[in-house]
Chimera marker file (.cmm) of the C-alpha trace (Angstrom):
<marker_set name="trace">
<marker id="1" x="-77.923" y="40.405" z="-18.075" r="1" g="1" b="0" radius="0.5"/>
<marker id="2" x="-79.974" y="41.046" z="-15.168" r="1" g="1" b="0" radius="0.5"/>
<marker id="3" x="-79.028" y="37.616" z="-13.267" r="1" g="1" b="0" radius="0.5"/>
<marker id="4" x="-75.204" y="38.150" z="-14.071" r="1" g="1" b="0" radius="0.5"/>
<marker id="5" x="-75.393" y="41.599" z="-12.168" r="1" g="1" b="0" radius="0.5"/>
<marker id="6" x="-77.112" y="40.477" z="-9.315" r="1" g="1" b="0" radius="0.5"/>
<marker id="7" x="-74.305" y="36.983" z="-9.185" r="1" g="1" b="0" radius="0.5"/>
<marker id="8" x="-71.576" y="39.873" z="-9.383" r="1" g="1" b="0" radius="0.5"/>
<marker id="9" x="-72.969" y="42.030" z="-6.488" r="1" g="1" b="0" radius="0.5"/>
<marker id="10" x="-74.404" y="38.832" z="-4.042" r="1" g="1" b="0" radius="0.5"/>
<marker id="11" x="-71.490" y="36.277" z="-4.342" r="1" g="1" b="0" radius="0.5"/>
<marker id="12" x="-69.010" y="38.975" z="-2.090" r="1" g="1" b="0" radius="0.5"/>
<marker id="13" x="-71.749" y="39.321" z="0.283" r="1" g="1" b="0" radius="0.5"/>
<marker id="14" x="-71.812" y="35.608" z="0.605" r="1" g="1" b="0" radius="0.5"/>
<marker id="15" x="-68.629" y="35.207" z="1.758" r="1" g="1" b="0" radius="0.5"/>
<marker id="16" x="-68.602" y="37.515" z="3.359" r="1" g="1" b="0" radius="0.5"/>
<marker id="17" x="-71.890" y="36.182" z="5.621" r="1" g="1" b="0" radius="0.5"/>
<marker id="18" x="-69.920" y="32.686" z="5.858" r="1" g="1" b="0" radius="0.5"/>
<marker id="19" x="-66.807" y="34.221" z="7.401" r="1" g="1" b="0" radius="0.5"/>
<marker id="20" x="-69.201" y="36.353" z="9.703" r="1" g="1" b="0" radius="0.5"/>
<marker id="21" x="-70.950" y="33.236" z="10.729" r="1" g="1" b="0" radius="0.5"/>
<marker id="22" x="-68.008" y="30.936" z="11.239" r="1" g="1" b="0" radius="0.5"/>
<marker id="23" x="-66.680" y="33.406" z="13.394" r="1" g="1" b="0" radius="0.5"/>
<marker id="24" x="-69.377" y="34.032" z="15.686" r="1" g="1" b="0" radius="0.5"/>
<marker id="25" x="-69.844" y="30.251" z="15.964" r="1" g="1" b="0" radius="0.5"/>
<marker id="26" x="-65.765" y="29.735" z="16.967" r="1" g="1" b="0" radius="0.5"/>
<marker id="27" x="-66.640" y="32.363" z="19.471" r="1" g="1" b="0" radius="0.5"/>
<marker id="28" x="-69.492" y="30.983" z="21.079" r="1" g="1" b="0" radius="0.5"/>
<marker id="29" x="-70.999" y="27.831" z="19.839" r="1" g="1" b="0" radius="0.5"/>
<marker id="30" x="-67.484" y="26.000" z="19.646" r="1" g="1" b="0" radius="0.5"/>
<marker id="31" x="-66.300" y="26.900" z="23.438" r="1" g="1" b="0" radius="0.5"/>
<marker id="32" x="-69.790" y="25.961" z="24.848" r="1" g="1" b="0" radius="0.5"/>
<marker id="33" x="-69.880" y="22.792" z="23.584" r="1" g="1" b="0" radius="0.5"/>
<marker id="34" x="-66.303" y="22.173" z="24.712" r="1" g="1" b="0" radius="0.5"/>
<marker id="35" x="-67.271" y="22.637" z="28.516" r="1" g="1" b="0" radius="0.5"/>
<marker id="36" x="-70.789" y="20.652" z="27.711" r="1" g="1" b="0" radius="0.5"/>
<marker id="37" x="-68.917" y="17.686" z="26.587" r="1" g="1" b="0" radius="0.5"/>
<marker id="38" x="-66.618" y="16.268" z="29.404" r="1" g="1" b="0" radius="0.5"/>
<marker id="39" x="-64.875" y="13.708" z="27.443" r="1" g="1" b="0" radius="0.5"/>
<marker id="40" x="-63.559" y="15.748" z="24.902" r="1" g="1" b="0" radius="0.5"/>
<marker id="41" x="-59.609" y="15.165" z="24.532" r="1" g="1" b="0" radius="0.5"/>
<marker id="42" x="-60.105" y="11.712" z="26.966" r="1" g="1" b="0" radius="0.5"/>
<marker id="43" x="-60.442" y="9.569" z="24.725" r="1" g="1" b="0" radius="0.5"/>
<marker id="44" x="-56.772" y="9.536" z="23.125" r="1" g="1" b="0" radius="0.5"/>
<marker id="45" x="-54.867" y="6.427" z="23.348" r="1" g="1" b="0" radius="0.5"/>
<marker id="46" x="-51.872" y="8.666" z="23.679" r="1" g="1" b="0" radius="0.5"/>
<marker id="47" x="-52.305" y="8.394" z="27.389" r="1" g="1" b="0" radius="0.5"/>
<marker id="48" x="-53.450" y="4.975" z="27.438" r="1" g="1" b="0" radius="0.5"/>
<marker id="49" x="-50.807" y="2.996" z="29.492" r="1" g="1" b="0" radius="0.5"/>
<marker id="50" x="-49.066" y="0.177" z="27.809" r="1" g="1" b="0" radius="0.5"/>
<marker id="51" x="-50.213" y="-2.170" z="29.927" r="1" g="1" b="0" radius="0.5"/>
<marker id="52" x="-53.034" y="-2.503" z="32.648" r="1" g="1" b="0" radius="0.5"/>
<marker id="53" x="-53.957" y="-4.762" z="35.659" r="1" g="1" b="0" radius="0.5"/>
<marker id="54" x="-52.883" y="-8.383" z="34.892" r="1" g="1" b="0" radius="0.5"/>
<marker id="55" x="-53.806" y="-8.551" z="31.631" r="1" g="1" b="0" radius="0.5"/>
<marker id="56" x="-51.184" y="-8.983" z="28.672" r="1" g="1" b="0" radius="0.5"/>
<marker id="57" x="-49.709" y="-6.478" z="26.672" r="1" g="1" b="0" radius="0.5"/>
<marker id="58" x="-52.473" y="-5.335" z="23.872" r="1" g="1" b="0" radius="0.5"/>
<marker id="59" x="-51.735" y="-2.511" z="22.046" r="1" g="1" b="0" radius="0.5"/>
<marker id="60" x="-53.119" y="0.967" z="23.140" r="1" g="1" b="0" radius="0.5"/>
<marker id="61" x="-56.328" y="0.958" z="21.093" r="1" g="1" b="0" radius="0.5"/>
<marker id="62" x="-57.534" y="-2.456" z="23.073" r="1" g="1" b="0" radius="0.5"/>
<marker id="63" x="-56.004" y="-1.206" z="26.451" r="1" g="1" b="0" radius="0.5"/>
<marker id="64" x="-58.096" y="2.041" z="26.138" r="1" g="1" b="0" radius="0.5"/>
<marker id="65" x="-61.012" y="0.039" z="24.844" r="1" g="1" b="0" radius="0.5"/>
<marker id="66" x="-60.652" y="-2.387" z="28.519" r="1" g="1" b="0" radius="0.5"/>
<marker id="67" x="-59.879" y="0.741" z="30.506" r="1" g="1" b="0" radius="0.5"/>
<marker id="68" x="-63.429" y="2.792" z="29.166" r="1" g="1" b="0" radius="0.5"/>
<marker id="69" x="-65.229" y="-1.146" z="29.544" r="1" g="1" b="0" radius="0.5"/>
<marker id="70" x="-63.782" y="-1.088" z="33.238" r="1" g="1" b="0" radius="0.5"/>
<marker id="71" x="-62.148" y="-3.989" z="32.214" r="1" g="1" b="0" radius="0.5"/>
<marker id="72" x="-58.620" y="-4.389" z="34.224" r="1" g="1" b="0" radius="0.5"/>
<marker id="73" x="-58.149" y="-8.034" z="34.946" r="1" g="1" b="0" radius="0.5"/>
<marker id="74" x="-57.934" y="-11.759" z="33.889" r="1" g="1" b="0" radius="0.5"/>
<marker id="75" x="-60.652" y="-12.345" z="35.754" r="1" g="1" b="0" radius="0.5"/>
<marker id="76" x="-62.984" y="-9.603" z="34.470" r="1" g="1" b="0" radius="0.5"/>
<marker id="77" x="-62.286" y="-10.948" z="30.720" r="1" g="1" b="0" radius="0.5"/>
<marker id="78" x="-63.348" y="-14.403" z="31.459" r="1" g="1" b="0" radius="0.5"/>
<marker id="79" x="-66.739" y="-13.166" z="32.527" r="1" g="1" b="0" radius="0.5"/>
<marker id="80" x="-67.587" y="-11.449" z="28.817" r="1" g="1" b="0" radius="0.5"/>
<marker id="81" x="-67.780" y="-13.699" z="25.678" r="1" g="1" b="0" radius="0.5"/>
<marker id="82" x="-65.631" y="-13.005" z="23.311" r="1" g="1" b="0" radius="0.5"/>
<marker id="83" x="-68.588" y="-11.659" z="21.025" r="1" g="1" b="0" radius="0.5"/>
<marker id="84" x="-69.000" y="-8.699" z="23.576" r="1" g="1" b="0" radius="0.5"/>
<marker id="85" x="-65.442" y="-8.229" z="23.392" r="1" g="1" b="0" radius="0.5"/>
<marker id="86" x="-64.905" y="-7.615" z="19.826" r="1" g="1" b="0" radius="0.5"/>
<marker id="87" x="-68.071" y="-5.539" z="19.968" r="1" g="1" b="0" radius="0.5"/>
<marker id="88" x="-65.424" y="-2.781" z="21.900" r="1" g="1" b="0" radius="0.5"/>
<marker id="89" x="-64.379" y="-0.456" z="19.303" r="1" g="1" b="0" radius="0.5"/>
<marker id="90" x="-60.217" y="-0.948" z="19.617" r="1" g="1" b="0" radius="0.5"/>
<marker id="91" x="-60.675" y="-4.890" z="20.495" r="1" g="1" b="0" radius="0.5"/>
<marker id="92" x="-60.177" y="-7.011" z="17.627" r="1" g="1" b="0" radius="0.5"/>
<marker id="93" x="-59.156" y="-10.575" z="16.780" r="1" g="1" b="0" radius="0.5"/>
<marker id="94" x="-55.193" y="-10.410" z="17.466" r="1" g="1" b="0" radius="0.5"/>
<marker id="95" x="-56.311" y="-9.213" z="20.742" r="1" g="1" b="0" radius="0.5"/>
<marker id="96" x="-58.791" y="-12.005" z="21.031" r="1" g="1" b="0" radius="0.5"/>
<marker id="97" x="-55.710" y="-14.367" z="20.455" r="1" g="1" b="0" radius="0.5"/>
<marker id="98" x="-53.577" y="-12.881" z="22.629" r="1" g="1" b="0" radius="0.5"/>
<marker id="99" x="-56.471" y="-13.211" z="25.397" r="1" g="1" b="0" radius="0.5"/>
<marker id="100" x="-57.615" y="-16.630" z="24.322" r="1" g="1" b="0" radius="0.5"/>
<marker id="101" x="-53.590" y="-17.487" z="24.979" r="1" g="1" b="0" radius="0.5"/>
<marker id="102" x="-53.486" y="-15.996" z="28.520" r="1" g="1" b="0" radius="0.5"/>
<marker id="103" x="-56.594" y="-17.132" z="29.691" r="1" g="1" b="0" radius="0.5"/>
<marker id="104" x="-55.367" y="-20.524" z="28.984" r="1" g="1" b="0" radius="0.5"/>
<marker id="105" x="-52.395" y="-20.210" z="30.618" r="1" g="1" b="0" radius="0.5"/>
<marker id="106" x="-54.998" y="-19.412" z="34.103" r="1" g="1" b="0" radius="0.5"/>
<marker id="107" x="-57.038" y="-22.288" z="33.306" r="1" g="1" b="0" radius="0.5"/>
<marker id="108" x="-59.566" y="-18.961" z="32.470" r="1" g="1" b="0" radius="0.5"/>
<marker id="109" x="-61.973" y="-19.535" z="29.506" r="1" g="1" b="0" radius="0.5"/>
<marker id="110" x="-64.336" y="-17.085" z="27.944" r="1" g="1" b="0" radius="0.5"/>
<marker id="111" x="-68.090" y="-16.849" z="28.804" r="1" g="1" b="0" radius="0.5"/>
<marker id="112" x="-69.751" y="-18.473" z="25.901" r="1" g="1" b="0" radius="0.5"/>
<link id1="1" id2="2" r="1" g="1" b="0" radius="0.2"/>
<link id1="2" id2="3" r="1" g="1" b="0" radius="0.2"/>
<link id1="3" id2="4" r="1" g="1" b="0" radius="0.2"/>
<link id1="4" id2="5" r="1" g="1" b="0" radius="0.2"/>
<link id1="5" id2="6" r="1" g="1" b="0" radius="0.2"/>
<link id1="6" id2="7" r="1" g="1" b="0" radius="0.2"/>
<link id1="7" id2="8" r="1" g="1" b="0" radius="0.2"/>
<link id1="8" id2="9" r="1" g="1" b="0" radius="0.2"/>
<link id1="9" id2="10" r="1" g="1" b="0" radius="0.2"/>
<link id1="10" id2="11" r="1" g="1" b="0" radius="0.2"/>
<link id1="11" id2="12" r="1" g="1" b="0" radius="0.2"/>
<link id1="12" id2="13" r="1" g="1" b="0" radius="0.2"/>
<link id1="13" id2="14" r="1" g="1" b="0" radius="0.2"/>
<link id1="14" id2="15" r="1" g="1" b="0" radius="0.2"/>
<link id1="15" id2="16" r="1" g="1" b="0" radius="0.2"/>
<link id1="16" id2="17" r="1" g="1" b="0" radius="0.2"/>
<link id1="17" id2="18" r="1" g="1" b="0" radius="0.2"/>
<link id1="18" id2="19" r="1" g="1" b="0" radius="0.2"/>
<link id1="19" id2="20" r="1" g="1" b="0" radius="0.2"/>
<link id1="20" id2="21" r="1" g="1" b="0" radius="0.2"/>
<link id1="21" id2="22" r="1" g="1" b="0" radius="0.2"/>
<link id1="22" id2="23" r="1" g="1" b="0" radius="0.2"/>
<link id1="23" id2="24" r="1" g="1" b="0" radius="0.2"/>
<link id1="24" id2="25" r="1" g="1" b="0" radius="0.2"/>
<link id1="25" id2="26" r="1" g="1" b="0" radius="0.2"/>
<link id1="26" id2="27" r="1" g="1" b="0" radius="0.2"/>
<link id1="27" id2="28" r="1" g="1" b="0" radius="0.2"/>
<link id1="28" id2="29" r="1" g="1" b="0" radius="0.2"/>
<link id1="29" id2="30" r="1" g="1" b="0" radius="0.2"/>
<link id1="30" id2="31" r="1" g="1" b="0" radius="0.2"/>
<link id1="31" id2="32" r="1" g="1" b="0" radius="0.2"/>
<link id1="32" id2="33" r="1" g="1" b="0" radius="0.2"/>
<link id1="33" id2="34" r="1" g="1" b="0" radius="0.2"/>
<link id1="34" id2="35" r="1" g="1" b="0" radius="0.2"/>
<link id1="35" id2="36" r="1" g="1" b="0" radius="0.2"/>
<link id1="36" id2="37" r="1" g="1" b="0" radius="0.2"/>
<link id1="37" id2="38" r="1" g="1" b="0" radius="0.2"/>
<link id1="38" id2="39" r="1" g="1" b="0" radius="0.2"/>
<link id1="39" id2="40" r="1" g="1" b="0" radius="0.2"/>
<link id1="40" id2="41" r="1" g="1" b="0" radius="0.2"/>
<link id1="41" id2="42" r="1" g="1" b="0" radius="0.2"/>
<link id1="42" id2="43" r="1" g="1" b="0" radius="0.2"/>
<link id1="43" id2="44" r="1" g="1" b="0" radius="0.2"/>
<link id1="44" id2="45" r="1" g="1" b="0" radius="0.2"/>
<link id1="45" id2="46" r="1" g="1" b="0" radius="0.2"/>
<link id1="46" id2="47" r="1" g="1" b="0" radius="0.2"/>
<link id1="47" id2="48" r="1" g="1" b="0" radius="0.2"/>
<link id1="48" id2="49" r="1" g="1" b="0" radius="0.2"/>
<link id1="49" id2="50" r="1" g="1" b="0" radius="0.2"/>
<link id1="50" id2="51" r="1" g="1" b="0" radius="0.2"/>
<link id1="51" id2="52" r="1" g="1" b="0" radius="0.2"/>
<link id1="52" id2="53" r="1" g="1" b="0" radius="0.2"/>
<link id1="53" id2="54" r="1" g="1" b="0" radius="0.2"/>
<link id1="54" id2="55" r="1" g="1" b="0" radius="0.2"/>
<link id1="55" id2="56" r="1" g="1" b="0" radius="0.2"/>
<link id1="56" id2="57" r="1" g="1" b="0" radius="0.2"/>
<link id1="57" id2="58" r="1" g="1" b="0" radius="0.2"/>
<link id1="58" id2="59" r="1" g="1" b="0" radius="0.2"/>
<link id1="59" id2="60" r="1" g="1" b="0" radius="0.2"/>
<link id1="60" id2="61" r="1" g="1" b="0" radius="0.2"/>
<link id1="61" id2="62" r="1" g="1" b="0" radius="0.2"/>
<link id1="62" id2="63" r="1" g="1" b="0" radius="0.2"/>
<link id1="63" id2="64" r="1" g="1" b="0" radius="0.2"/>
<link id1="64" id2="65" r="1" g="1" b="0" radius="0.2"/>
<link id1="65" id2="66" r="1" g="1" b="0" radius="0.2"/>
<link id1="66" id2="67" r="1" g="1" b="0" radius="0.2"/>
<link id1="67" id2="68" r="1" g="1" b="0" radius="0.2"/>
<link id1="68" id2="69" r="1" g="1" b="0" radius="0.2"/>
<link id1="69" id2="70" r="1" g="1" b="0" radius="0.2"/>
<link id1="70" id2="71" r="1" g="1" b="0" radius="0.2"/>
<link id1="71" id2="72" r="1" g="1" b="0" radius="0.2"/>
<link id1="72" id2="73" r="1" g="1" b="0" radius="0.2"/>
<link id1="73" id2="74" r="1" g="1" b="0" radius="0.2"/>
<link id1="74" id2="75" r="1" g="1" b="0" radius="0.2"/>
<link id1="75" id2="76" r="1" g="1" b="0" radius="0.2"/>
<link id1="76" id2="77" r="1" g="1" b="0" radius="0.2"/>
<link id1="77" id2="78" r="1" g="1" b="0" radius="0.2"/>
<link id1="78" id2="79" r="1" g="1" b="0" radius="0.2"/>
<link id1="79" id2="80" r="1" g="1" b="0" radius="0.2"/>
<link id1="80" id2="81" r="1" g="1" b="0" radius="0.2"/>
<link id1="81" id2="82" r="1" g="1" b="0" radius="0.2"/>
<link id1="82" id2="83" r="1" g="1" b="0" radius="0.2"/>
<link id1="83" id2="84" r="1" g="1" b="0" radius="0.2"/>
<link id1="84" id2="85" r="1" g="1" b="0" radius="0.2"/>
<link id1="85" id2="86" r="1" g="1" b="0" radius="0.2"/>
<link id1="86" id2="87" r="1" g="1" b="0" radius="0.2"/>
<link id1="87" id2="88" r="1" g="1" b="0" radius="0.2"/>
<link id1="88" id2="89" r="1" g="1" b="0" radius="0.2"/>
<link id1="89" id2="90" r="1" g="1" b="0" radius="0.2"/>
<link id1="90" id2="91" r="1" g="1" b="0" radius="0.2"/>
<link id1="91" id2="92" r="1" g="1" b="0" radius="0.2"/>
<link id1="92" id2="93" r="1" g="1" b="0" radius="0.2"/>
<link id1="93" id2="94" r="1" g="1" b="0" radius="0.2"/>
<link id1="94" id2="95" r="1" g="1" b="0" radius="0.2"/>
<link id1="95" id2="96" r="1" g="1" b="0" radius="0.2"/>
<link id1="96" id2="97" r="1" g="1" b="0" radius="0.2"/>
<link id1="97" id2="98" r="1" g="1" b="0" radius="0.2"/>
<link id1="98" id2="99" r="1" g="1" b="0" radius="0.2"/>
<link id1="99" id2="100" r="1" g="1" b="0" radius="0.2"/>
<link id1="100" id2="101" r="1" g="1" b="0" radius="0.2"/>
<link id1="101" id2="102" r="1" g="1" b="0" radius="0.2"/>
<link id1="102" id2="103" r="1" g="1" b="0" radius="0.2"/>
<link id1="103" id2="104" r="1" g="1" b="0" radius="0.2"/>
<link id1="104" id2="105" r="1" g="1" b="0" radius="0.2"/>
<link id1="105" id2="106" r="1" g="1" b="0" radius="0.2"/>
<link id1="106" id2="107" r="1" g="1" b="0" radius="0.2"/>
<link id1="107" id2="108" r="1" g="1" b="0" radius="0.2"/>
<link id1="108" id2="109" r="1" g="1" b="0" radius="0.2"/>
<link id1="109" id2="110" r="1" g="1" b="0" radius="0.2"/>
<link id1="110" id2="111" r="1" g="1" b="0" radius="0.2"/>
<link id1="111" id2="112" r="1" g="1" b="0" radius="0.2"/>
</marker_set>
């Protein structure tokens, strides 16, 4: 009887402490690690142009991927393997292709 009185009187106060606490973290925790991280919000593809430098179309996810790497031109792909390529989170094998394809078509191989 004992443990059902004290469940009924402490499981308010509970919730109550969680709201209290997520509160004063929105209020002060959350915003300071919003100016402590600078890339917070950058790293959308939203923004990511559709197409960058000389390099073929991609798809946003890739292009973002090549813009973070520094990566903007033919020339700068054919000095990475394709290995550290796919190793870029957004980069993956269509985009390999569609590389492999244009590379080609500059007489422009990977790095192996």
């Amino acid at each position: 009887m004992g443990t059902l009185i004290a469940v009924c009187f402490l499981a308010p106060a509970a919730i109550l402490l969680t709201s209290w606490v997520r509160r004063w973290w929105h209020r002060h925790l959350r915003a300071e690690s919003d100016r402590a991280w600078p890339y917070r919000g950058r790293m959308s593809t939203r923004d990511a142009p559709a197409q960058i430098g000389d390099l073929p179309p991609l798809g946003r996810s890739a292009t973002s991927a090549f813009l973070a790497a520094g990566i903007t031109t033919l020339a700068q792909v054919s000095t990475h393997s394709r290995r550290d390529l796919l190793s870029l989170h957004g980069v993956g094998p269509k985009a390999i292709k569609i590389l492999t394809e244009a590379l080609s078509d500059r007489g422009l191989t990977f790095t192996e």
